[in-house]
PDB file with SEQRES, HELIX, SHEET and CRYST1 records, atoms N, CA, C and O in Angstrom:
SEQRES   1 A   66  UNK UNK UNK UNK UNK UNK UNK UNK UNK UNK UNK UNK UNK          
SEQRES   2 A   66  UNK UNK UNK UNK UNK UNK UNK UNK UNK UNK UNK UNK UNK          
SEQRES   3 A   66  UNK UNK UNK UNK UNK UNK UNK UNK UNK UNK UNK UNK UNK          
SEQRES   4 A   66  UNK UNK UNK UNK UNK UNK UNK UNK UNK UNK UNK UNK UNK          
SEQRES   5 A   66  UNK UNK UNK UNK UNK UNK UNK UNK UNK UNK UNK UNK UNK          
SEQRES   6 A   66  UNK                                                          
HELIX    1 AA1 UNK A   13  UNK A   29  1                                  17    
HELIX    2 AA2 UNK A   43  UNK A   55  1                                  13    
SHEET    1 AA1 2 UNK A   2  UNK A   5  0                                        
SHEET    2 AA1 2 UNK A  33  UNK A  36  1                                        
CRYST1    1.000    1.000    1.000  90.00  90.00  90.00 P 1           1          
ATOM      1  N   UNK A   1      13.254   0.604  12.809  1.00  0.00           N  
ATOM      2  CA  UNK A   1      12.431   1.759  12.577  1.00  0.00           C  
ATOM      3  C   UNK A   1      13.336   2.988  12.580  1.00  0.00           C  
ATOM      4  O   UNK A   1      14.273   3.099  13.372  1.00  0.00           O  
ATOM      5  N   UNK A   2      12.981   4.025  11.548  1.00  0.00           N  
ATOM      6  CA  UNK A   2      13.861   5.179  11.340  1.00  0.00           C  
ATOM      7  C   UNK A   2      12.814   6.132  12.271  1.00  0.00           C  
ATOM      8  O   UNK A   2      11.592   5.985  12.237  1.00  0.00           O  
ATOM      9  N   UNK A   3      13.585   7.240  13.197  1.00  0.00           N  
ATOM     10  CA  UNK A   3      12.806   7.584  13.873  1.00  0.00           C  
ATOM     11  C   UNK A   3      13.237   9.340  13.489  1.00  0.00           C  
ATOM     12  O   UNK A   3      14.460   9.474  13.527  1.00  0.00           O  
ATOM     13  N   UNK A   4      12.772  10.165  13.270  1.00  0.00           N  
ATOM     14  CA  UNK A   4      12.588  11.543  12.829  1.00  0.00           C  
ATOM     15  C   UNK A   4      11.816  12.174  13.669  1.00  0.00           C  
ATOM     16  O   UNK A   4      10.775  11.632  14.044  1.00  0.00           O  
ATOM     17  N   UNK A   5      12.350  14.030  14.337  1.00  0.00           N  
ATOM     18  CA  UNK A   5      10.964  14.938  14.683  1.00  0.00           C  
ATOM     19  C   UNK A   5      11.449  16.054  14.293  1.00  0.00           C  
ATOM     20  O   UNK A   5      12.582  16.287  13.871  1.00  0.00           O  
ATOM     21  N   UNK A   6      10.092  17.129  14.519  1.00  0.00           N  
ATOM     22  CA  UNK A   6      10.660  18.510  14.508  1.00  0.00           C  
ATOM     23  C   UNK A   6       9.808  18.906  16.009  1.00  0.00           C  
ATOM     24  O   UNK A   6       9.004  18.240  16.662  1.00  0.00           O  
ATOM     25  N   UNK A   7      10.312  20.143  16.199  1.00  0.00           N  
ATOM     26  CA  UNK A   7       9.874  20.476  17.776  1.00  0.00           C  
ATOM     27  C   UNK A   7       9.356  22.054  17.382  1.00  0.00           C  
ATOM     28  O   UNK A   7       9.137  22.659  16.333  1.00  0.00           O  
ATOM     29  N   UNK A   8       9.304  22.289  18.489  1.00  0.00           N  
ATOM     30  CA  UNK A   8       8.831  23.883  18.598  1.00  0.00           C  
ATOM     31  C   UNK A   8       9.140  24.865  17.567  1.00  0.00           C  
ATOM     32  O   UNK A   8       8.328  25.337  16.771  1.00  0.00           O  
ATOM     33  N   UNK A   9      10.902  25.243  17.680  1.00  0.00           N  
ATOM     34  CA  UNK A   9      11.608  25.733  16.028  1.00  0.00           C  
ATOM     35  C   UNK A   9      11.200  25.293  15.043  1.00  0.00           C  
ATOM     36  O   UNK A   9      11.834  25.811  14.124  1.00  0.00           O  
ATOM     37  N   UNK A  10      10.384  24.518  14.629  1.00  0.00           N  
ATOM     38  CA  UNK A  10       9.888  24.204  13.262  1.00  0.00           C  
ATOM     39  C   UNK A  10      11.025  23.126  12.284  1.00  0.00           C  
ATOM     40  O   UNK A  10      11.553  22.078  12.658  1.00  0.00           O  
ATOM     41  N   UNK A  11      11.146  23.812  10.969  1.00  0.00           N  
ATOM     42  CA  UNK A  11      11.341  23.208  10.400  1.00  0.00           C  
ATOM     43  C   UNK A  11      12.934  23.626   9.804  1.00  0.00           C  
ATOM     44  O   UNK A  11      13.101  24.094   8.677  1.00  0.00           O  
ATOM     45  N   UNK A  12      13.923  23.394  10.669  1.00  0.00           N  
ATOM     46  CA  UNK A  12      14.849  24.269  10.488  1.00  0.00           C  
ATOM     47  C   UNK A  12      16.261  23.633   9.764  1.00  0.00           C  
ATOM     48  O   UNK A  12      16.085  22.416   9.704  1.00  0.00           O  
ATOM     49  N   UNK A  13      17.503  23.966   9.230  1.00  0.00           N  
ATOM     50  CA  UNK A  13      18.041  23.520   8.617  1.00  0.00           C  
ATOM     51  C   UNK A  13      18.337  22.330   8.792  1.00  0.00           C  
ATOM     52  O   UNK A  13      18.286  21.611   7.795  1.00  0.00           O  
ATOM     53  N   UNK A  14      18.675  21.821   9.884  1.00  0.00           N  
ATOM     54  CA  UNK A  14      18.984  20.723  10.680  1.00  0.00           C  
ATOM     55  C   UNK A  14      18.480  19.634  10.612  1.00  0.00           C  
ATOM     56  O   UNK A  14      19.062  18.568  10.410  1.00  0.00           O  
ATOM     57  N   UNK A  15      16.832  19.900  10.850  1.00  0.00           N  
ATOM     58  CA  UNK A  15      15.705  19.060  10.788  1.00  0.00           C  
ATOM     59  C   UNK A  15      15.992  18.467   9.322  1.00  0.00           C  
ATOM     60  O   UNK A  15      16.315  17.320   9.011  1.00  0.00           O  
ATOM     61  N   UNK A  16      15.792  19.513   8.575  1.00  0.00           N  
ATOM     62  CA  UNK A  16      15.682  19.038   7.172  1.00  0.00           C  
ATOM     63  C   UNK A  16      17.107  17.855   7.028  1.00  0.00           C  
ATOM     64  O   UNK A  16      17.360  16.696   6.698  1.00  0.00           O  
ATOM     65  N   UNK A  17      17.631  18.877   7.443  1.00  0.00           N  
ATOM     66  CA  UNK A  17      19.169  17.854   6.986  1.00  0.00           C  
ATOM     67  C   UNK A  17      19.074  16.123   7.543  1.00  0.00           C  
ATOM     68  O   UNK A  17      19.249  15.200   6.748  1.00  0.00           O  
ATOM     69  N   UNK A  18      18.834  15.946   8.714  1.00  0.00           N  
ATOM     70  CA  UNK A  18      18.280  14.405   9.157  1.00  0.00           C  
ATOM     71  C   UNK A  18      17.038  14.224   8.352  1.00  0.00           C  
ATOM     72  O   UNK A  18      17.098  13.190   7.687  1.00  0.00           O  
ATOM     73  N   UNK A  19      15.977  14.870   8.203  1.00  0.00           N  
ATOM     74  CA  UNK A  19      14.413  14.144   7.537  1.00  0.00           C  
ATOM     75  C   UNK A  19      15.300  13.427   6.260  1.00  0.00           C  
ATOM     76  O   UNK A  19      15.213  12.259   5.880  1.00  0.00           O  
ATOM     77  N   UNK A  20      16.162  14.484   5.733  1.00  0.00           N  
ATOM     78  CA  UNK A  20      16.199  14.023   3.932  1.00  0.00           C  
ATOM     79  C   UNK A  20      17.342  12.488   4.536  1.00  0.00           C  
ATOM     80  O   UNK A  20      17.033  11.447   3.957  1.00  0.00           O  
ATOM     81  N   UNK A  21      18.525  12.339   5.575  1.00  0.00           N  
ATOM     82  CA  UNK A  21      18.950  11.567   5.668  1.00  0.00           C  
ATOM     83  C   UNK A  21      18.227   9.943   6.107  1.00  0.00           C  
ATOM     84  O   UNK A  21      18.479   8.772   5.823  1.00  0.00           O  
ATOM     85  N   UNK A  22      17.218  10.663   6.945  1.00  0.00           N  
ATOM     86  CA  UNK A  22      16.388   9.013   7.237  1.00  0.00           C  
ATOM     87  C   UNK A  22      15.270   8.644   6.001  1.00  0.00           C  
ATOM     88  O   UNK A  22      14.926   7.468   5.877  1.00  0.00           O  
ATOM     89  N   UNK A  23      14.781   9.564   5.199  1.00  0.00           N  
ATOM     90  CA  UNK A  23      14.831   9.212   3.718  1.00  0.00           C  
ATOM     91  C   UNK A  23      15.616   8.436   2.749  1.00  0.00           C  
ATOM     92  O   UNK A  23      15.224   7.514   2.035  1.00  0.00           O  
ATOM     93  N   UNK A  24      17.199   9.139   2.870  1.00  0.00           N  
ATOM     94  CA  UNK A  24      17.473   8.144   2.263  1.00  0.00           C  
ATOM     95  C   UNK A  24      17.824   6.909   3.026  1.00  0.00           C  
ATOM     96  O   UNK A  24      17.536   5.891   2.396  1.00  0.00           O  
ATOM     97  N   UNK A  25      18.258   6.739   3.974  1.00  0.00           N  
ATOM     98  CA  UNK A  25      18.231   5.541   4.487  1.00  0.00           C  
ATOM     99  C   UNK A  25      17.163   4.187   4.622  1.00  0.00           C  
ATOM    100  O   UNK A  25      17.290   2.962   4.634  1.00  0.00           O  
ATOM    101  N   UNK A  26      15.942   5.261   4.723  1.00  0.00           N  
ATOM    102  CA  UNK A  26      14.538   4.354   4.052  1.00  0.00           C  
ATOM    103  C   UNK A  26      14.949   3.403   2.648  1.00  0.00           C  
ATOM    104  O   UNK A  26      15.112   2.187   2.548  1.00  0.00           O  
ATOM    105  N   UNK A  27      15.029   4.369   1.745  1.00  0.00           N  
ATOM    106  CA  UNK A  27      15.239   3.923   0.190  1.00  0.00           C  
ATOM    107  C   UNK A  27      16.380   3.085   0.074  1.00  0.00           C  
ATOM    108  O   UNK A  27      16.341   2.339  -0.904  1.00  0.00           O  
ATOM    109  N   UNK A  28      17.558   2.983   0.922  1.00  0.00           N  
ATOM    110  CA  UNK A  28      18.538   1.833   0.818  1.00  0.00           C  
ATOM    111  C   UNK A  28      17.724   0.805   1.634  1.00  0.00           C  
ATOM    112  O   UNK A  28      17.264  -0.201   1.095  1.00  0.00           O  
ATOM    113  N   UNK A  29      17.621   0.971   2.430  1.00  0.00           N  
ATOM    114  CA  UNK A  29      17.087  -0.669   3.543  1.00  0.00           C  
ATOM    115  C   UNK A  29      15.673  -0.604   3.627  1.00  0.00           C  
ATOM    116  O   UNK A  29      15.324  -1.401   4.498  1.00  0.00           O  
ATOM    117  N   UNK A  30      14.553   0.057   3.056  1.00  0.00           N  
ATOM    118  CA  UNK A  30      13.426  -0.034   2.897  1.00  0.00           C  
ATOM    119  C   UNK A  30      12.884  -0.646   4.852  1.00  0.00           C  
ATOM    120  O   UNK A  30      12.200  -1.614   5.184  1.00  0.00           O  
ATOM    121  N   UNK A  31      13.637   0.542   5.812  1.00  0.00           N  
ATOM    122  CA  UNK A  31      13.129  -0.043   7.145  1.00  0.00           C  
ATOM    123  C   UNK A  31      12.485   1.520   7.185  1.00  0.00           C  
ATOM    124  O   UNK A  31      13.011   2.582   6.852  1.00  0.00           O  
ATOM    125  N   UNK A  32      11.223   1.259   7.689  1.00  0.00           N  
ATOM    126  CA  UNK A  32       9.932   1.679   8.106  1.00  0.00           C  
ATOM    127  C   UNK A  32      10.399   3.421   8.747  1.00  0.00           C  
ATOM    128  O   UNK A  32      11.510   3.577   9.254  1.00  0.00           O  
ATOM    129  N   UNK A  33       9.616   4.351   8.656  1.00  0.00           N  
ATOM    130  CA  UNK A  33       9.880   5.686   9.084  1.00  0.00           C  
ATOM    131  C   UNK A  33       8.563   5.842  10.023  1.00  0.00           C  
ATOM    132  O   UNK A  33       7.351   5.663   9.903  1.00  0.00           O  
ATOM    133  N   UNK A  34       9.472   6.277  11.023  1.00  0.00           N  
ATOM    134  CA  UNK A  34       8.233   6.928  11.982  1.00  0.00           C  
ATOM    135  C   UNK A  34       8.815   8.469  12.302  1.00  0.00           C  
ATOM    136  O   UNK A  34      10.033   8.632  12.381  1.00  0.00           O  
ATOM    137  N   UNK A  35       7.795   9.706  12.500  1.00  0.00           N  
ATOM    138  CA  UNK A  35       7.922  10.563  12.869  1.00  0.00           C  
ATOM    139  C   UNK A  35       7.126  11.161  14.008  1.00  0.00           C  
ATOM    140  O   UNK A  35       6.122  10.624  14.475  1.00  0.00           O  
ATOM    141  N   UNK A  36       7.614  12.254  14.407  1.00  0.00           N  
ATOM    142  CA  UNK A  36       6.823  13.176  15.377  1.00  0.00           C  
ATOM    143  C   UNK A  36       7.341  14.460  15.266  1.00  0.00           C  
ATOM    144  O   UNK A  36       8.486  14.835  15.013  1.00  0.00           O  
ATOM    145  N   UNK A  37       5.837  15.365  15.601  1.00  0.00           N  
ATOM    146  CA  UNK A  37       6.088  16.718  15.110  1.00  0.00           C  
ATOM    147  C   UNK A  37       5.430  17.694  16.575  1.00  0.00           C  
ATOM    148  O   UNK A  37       4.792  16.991  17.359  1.00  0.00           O  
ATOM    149  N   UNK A  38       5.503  18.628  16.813  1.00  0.00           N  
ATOM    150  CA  UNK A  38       4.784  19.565  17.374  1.00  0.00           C  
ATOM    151  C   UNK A  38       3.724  20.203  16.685  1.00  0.00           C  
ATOM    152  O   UNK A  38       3.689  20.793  15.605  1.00  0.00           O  
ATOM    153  N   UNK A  39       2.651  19.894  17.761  1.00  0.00           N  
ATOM    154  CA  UNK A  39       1.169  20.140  16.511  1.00  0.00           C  
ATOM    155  C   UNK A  39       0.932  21.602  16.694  1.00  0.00           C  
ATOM    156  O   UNK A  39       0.038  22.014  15.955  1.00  0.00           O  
ATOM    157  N   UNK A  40       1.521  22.588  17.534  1.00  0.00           N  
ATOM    158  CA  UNK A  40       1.229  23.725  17.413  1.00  0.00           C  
ATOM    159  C   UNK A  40       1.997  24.500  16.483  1.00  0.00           C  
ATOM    160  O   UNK A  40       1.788  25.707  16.358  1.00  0.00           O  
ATOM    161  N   UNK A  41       2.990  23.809  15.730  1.00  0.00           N  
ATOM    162  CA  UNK A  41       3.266  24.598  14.559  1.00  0.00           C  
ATOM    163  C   UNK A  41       2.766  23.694  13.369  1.00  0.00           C  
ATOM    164  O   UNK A  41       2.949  24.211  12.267  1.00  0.00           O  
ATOM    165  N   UNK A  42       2.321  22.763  13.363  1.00  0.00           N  
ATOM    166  CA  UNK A  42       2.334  22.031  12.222  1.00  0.00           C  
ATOM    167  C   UNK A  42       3.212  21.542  11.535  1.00  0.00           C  
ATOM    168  O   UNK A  42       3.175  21.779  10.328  1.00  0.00           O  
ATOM    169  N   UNK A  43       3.826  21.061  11.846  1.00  0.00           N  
ATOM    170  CA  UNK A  43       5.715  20.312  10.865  1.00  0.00           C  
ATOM    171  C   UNK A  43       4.991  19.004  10.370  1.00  0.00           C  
ATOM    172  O   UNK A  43       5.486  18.860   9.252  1.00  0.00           O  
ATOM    173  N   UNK A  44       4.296  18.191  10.517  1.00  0.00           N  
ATOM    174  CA  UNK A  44       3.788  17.329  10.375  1.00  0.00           C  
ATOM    175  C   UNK A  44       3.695  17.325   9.002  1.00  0.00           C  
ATOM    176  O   UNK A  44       4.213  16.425   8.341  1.00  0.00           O  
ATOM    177  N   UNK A  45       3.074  18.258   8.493  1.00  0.00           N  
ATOM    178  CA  UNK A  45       2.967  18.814   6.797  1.00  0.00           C  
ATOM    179  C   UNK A  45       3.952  18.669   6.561  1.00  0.00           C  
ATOM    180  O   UNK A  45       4.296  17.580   6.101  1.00  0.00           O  
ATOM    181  N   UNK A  46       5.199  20.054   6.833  1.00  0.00           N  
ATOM    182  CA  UNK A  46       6.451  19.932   6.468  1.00  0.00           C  
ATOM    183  C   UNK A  46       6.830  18.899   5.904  1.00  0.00           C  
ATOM    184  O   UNK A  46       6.924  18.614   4.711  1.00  0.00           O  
ATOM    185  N   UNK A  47       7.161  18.045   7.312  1.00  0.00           N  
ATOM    186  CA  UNK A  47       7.607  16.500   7.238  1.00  0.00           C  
ATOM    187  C   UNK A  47       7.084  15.606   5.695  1.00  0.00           C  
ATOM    188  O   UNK A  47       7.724  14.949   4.874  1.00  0.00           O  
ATOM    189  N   UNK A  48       6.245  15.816   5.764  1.00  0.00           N  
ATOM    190  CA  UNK A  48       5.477  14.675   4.751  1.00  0.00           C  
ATOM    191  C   UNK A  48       5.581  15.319   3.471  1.00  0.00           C  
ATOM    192  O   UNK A  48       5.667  14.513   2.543  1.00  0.00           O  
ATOM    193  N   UNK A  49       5.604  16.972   3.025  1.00  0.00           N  
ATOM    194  CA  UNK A  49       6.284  17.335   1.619  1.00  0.00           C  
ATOM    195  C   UNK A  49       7.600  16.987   1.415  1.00  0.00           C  
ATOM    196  O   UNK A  49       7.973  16.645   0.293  1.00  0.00           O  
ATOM    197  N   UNK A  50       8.462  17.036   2.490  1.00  0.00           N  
ATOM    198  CA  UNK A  50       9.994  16.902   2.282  1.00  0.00           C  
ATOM    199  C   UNK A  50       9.666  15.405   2.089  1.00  0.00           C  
ATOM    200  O   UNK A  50       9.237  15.119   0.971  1.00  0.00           O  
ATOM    201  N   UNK A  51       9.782  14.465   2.921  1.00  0.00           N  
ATOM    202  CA  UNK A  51       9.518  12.807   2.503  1.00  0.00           C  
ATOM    203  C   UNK A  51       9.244  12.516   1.043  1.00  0.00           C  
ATOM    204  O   UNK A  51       9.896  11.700   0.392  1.00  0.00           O  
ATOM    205  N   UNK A  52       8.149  13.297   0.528  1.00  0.00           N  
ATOM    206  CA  UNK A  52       7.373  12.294  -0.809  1.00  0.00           C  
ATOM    207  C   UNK A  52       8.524  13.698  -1.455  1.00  0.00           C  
ATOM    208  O   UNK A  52       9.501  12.948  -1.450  1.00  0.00           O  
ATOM    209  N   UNK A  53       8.797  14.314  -1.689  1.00  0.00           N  
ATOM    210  CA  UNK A  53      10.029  14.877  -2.221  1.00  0.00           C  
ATOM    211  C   UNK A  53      10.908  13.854  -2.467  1.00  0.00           C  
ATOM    212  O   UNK A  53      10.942  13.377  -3.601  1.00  0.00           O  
ATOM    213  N   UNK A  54      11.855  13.298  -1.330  1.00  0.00           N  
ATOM    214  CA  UNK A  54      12.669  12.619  -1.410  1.00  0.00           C  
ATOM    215  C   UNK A  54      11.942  10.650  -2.096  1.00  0.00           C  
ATOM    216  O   UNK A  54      12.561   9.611  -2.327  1.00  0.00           O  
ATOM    217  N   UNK A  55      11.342  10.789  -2.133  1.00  0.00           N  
ATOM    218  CA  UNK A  55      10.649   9.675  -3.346  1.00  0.00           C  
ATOM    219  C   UNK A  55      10.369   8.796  -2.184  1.00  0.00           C  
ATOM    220  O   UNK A  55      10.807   7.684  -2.475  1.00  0.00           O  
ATOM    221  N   UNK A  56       9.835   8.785  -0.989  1.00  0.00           N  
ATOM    222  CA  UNK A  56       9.413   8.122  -0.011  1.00  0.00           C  
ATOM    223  C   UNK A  56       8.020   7.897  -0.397  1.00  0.00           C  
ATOM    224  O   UNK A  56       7.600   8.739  -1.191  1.00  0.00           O  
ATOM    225  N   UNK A  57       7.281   7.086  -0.086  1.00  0.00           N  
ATOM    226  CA  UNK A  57       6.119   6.576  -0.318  1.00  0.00           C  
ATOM    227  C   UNK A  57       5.264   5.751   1.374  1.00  0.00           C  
ATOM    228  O   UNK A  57       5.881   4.819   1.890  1.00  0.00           O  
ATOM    229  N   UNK A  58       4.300   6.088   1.843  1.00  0.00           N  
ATOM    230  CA  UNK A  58       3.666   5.313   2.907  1.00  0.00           C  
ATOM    231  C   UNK A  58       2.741   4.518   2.323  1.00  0.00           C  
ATOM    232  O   UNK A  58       2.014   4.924   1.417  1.00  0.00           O  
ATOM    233  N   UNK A  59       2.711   3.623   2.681  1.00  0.00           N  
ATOM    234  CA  UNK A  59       1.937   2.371   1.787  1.00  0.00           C  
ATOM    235  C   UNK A  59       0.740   2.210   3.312  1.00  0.00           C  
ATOM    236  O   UNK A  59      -0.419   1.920   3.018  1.00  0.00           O  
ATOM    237  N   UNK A  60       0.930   2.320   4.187  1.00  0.00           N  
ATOM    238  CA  UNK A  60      -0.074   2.370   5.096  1.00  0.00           C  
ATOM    239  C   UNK A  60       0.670   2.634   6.151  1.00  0.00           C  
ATOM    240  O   UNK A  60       1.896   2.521   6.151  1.00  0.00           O  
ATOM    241  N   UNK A  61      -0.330   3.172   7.570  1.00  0.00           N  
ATOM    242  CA  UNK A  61       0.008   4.188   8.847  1.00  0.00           C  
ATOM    243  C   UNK A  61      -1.050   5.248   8.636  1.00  0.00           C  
ATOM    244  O   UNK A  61      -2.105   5.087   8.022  1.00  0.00           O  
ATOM    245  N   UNK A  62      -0.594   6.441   9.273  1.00  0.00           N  
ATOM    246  CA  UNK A  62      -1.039   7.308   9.708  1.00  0.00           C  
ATOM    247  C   UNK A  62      -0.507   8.774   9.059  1.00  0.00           C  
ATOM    248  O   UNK A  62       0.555   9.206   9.507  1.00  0.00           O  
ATOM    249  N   UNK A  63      -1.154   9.497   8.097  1.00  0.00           N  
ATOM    250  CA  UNK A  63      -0.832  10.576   7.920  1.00  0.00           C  
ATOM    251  C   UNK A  63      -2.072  11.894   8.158  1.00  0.00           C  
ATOM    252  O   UNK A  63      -3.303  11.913   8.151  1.00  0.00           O  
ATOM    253  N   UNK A  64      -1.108  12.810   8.338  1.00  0.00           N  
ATOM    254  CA  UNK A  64      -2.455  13.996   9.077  1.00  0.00           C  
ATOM    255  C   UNK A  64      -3.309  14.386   7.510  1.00  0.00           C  
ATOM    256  O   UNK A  64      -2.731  14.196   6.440  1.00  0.00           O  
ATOM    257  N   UNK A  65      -4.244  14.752   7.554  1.00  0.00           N  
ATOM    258  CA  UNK A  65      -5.081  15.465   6.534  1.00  0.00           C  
ATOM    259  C   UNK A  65      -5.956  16.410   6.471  1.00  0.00           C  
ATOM    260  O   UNK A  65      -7.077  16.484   5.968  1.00  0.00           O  
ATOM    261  N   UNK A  66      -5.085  17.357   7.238  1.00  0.00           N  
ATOM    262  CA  UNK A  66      -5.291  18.842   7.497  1.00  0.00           C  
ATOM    263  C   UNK A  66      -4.810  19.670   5.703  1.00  0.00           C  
ATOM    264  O   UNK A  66      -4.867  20.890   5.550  1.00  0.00           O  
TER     265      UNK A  66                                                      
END                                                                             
């Protein structure tokens, strides 16, 4: 399992820089992404535009739908 978060700071260069790397690492070994976000800023969104950006796809789990 690829494991990803963002925290309090949001969504910051850094973050991005690992999200897009356990992306691609998804797309070579097709092993499973899990994330976690801080719900008082909402990154959760973030998270999931940058992902299907990077041509990630959830075929089933849990996504927010706010």
């Amino acid at each position: 399992m690829l494991k990803a978060a963002t925290g309090k700071a949001g969504f910051t260069p850094g973050v991005e820089r690992v999200l897009r790397a356990v992306a691609q690492a998804h797309r070579e070994t097709g092993i499973p992404i899990t994330t976690h976000s801080e719900s008082s800023v909402r990154g959760g969104l973030d998270q999931q535009k940058l992902l299907l950006e990077e041509a990630w796809t959830c075929p089933r789990g849990h996504r927010a739908r706010r």
